[in-house]
C-alpha positions in Angstrom: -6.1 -2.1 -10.9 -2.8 -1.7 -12.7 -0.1 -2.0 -10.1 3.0 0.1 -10.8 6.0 0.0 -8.9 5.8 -3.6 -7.7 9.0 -4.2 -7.9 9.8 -1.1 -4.4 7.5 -4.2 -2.6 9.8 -7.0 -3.4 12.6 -4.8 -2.7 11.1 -4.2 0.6 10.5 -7.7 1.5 13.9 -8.8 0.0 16.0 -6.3 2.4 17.2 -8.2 5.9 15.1 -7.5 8.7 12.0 -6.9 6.4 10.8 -10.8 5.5 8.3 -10.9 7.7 5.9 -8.5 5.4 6.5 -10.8 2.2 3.4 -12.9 2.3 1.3 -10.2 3.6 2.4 -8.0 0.1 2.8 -10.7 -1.7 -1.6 -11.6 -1.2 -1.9 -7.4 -1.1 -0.3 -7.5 -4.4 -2.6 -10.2 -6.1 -5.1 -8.6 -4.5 -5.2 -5.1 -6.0 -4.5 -6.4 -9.6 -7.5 -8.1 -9.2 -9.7 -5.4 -7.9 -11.3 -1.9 -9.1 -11.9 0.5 -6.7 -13.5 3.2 -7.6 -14.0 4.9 -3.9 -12.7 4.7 -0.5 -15.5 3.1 0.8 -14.8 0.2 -2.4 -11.2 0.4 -0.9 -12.1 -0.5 2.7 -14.7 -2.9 2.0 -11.5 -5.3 1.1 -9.6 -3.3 3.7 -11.5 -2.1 6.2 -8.2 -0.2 8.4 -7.5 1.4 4.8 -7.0 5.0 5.3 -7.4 8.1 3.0 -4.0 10.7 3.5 -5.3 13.5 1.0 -3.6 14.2 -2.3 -4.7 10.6 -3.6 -2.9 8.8 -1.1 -3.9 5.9 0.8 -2.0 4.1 3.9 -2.5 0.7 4.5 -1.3 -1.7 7.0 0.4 -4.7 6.5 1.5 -7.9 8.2 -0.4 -6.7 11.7 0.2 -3.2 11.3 4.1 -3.9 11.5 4.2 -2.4 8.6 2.8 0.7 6.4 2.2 0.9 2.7 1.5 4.1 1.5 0.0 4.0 -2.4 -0.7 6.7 -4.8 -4.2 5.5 -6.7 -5.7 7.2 -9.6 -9.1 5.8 -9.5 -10.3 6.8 -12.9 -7.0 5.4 -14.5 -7.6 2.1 -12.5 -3.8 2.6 -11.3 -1.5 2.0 -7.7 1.6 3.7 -7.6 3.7 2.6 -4.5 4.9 5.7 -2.6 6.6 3.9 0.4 6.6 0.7 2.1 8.1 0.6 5.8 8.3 -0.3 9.3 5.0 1.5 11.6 7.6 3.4 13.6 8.9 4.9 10.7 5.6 6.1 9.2 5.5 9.0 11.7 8.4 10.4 9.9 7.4 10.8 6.7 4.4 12.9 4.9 2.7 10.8 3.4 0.3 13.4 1.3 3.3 14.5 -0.5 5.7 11.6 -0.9 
């Protein structure tokens, strides 16, 4: 997978308050430039709490579900777009189908 918008992660994990989630992107990262998914079910065999928003958004939790990761992936085109990266309590705020 082609991983755009890596740069919004190390943003995240950069900002004060946030470095707890740096290893756990930092090994999601490497991860999905290694993989190609071509399903859900290809998604959640590497992440099995991977979830499936609508609109071709998925939400994944990170660092023990402290954090949320919500990724745009165009399956045919082999790319992740990151749509947001935040704190769980947060997540409840935002739409994720349509950020």
């Amino acid at each position: 997978m082609h991983l755009i918008t890596e740069r919004t992660l190390r943003e995240f994990y950069e900002t004060p308050g946030n470095e707890a989630s740096k290893d756990a992107l930092v090994n999601w990262a490497n991860h999905v430039k290694k993989a190609s998914w071509h399903s859900l079910a290809e998604i959640k065999q590497d992440y099995a709490s991977a979830d499936y928003v609508g609109n071709d958004r998925y939400v994944f939790n990170i660092h023990g579900n402290q954090f949320r990761l919500v990724v745009l992936i165009l399956m045919v085109r082999q790319k992740v777009f990151v749509r947001w990266i935040g704190r769980h309590k947060d997540y409840d705020k935002i739409d994720c189908k349509n950020i």
